[in-house]
Backbone as CSV, one residue per row, in Angstrom:
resi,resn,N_x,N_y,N_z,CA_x,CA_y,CA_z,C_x,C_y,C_z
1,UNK,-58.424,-33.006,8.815,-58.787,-31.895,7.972,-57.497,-31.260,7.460
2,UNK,-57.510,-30.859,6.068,-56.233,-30.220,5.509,-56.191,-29.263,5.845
3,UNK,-55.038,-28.498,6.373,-54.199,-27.550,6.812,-55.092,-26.387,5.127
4,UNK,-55.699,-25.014,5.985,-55.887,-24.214,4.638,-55.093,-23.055,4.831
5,UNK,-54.743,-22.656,3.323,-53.536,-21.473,3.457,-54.261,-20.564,2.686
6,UNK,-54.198,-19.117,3.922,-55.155,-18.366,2.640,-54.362,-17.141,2.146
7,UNK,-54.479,-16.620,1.203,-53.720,-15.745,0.515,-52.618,-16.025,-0.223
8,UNK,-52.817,-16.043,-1.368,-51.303,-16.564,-2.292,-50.777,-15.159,-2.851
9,UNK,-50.453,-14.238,-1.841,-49.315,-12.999,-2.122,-48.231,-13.393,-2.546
10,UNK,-47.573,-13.980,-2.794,-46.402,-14.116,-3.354,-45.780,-14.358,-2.683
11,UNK,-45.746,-15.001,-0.970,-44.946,-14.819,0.361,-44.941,-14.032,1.098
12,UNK,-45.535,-12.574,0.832,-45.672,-11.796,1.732,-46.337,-12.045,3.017
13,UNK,-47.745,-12.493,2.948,-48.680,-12.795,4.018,-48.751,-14.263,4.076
14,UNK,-48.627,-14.700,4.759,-49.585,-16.189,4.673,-50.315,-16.490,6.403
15,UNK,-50.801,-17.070,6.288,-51.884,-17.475,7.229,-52.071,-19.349,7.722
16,UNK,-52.081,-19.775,8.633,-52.544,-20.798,8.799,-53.866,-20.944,9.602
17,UNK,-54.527,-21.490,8.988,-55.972,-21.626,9.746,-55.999,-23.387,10.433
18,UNK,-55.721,-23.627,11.624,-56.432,-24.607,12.192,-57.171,-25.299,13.495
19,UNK,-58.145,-25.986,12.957,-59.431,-26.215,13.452,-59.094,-26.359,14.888
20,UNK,-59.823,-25.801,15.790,-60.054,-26.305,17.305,-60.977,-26.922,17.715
21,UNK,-60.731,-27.896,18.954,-61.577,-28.800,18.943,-61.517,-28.624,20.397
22,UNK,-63.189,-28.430,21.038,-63.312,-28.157,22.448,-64.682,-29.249,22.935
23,UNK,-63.616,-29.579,23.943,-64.529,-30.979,24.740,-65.131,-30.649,25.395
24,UNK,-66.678,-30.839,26.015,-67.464,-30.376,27.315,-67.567,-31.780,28.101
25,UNK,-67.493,-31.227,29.418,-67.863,-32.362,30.330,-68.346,-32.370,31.405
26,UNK,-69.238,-33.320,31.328,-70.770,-33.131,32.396,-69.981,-32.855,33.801
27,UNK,-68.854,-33.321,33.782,-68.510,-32.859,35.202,-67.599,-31.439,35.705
28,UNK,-68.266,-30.778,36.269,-67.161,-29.609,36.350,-66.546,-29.720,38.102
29,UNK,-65.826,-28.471,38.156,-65.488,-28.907,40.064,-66.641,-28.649,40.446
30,UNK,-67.592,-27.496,40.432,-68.875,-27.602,41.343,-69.320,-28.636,41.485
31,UNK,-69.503,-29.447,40.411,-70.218,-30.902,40.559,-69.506,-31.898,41.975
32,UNK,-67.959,-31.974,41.322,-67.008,-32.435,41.843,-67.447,-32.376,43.411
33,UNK,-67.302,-30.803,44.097,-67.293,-30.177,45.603,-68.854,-30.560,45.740
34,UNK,-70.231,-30.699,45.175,-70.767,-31.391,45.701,-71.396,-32.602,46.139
35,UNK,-70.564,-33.323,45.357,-70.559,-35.057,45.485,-69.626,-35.191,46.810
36,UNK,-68.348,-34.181,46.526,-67.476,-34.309,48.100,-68.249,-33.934,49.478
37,UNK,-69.025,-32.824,49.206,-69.940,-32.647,50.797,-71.191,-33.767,50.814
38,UNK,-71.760,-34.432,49.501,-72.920,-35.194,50.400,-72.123,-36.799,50.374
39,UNK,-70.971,-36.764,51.103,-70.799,-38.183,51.399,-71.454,-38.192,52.739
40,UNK,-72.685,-39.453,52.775,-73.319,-39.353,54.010,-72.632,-40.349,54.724
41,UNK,-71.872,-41.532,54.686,-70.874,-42.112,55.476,-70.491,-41.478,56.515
42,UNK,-69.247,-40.548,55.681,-68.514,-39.844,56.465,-69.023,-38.777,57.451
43,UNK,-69.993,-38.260,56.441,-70.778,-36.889,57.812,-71.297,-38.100,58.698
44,UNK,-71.630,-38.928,58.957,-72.621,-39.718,59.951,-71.317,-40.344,60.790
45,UNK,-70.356,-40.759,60.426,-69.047,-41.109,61.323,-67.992,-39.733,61.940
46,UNK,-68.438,-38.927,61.358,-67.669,-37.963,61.819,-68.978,-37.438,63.336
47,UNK,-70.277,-37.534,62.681,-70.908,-37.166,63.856,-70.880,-38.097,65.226
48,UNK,-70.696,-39.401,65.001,-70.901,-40.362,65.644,-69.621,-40.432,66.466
49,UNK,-68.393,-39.409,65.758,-67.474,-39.657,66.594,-66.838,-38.481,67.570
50,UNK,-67.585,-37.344,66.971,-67.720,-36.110,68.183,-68.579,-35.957,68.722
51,UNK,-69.869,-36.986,68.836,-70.414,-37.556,70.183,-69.685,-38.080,71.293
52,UNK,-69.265,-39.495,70.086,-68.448,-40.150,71.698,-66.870,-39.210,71.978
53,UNK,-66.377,-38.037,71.317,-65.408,-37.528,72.135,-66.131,-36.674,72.988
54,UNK,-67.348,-36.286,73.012,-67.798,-35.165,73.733,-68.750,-36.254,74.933
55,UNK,-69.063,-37.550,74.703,-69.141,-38.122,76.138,-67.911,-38.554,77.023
56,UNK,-66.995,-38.763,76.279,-65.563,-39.020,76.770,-65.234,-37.946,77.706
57,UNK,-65.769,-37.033,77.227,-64.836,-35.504,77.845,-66.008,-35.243,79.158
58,UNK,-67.187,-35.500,78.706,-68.215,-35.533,79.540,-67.585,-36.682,81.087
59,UNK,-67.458,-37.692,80.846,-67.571,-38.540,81.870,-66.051,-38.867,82.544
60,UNK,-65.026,-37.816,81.431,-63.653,-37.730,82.451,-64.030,-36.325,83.505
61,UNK,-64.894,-35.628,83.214,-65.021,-34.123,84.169,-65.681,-35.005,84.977
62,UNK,-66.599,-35.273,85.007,-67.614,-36.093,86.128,-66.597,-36.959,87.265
63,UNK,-65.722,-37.701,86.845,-64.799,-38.237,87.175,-64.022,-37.624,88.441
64,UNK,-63.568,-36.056,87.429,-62.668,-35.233,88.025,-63.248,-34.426,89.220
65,UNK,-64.644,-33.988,89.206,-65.811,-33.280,89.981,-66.303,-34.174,90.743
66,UNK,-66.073,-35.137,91.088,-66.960,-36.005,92.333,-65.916,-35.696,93.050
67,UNK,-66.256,-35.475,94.686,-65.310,-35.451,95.721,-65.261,-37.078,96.040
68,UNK,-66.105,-37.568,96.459,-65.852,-38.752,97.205,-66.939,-40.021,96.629
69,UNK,-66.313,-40.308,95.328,-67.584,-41.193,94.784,-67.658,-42.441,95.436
70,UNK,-68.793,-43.211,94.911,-68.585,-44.293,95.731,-67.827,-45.547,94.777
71,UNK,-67.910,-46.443,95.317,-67.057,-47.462,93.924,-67.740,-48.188,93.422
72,UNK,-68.946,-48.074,93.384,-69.906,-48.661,92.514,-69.827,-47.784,91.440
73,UNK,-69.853,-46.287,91.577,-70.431,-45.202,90.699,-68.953,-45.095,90.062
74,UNK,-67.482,-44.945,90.623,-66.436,-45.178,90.099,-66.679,-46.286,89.196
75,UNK,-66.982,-47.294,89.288,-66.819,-48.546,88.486,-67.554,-47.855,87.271
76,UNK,-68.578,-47.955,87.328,-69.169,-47.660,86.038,-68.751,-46.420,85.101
77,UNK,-68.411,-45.269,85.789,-67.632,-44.333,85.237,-66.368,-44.637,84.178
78,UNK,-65.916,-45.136,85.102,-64.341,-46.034,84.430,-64.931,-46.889,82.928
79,UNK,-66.017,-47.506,83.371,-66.772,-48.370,82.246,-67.139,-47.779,81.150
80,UNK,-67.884,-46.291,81.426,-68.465,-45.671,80.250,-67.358,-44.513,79.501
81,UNK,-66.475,-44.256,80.481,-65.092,-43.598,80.362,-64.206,-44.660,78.781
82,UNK,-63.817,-45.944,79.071,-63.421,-46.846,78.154,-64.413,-47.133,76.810
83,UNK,-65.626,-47.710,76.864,-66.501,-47.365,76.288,-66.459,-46.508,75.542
84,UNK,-66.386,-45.295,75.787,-66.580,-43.906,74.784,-65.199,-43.580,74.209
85,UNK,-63.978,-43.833,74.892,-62.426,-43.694,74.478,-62.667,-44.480,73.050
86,UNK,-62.633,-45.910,73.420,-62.592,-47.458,72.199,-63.645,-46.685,71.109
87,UNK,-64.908,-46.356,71.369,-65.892,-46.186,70.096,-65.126,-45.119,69.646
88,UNK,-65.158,-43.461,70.105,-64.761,-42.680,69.766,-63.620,-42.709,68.381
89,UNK,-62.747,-43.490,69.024,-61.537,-43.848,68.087,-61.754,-44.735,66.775
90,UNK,-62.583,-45.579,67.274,-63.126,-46.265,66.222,-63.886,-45.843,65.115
91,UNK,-64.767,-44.659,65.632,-65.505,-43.792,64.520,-64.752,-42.634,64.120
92,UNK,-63.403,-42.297,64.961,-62.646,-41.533,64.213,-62.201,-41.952,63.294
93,UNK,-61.509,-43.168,63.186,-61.202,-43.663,62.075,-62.044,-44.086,60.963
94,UNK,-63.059,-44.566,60.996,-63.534,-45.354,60.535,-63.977,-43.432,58.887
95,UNK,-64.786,-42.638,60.076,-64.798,-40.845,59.434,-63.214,-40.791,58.699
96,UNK,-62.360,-40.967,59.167,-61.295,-40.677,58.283,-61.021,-41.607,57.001
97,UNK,-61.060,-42.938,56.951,-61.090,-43.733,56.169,-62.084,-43.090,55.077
98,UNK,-63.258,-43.290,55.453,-64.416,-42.744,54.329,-64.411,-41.329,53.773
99,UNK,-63.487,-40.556,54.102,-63.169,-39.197,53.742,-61.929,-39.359,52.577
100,UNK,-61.324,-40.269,53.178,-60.105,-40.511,51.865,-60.288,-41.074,51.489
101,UNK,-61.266,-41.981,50.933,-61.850,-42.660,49.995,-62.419,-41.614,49.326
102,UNK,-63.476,-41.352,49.780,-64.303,-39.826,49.359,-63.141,-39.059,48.163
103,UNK,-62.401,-38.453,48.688,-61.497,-37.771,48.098,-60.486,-38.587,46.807
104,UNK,-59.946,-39.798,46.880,-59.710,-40.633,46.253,-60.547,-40.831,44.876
105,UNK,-61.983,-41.093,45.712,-63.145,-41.355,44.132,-62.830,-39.849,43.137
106,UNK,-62.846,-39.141,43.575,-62.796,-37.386,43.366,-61.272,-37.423,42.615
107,UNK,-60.124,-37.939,42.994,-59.123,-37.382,42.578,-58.866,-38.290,41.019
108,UNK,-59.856,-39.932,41.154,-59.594,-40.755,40.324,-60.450,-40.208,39.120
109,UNK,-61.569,-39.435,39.262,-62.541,-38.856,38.445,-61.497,-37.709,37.403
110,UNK,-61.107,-37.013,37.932,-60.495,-35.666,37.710,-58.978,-36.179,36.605
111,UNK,-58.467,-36.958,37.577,-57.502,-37.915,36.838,-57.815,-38.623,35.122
112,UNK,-59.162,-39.452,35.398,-59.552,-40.088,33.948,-59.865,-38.788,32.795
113,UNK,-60.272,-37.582,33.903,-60.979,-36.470,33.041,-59.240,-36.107,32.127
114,UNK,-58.164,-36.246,32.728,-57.340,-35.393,32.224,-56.587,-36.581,30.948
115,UNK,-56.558,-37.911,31.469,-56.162,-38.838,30.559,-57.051,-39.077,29.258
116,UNK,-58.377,-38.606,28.882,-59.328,-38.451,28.534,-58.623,-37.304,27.229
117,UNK,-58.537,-36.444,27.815,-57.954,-34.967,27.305,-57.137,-35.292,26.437
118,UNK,-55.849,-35.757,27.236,-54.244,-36.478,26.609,-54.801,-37.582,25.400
119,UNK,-55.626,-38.326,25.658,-55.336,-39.287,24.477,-55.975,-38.579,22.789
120,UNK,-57.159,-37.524,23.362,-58.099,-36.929,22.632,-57.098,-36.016,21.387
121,UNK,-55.655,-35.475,22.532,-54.778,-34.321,22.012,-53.831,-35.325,21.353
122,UNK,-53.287,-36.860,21.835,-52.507,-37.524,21.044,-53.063,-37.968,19.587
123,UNK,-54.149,-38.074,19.063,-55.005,-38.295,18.109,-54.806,-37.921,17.158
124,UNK,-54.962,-35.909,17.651,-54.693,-34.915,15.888,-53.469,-35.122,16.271
């Protein structure tokens, strides 16, 4: 669109009028923050893994509170003790992995939104 100049005072005034151009996009951060809370992955590994730290913690007190267990009941303790250590860790990670992914999809979104912008502004 041509540049319009309004007022031909003689140089005194002049004016430039030009056009703005405003983009909408279906995605805003609200959208953004709630695609980030319903990752159900991660809430389900994060739960799965402060279970097994809270049986972990469970069956090292038990451990610590028997006076005189027997070694059958030691054995298995020790068993469900390892057990819950190995998973625990495993669903810690596994919750952390899927959270930075999570966040990743989110940062790659936000990212295209701004390259989007840039090429729109390299144009005019």
């Amino acid at each position: 669109m041509a540049d319009f100049k309004l007022g031909d005072t003689g140089g005194l005034v002049q004016s430039k009028i030009i056009p703005k151009k405003v983009t909408f996009y279906l995605v805003t951060s609200d959208n953004l923050n709630s695609v980030k809370s319903k990752s159900i992955l991660s809430d389900v590994f994060t739960l799965l893994a402060s279970l097994m730290w809270g049986a972990y913690l469970s069956v090292t007190i038990s451990q610590k509170i028997t006076l005189e267990p027997m070694e059958k009941e030691k054995v298995i303790l020790e068993t469900l003790q390892d057990v819950f250590l190995y998973t625990g860790i495993l669903f810690t990670i596994l919750a952390v992995v899927f959270i930075i992914w999570n966040f990743s999809v989110l940062s790659d979104i936000k990212r295209n939104e701004l390259k989007l912008e840039e090429t729109e502004n390299e144009g005019n």
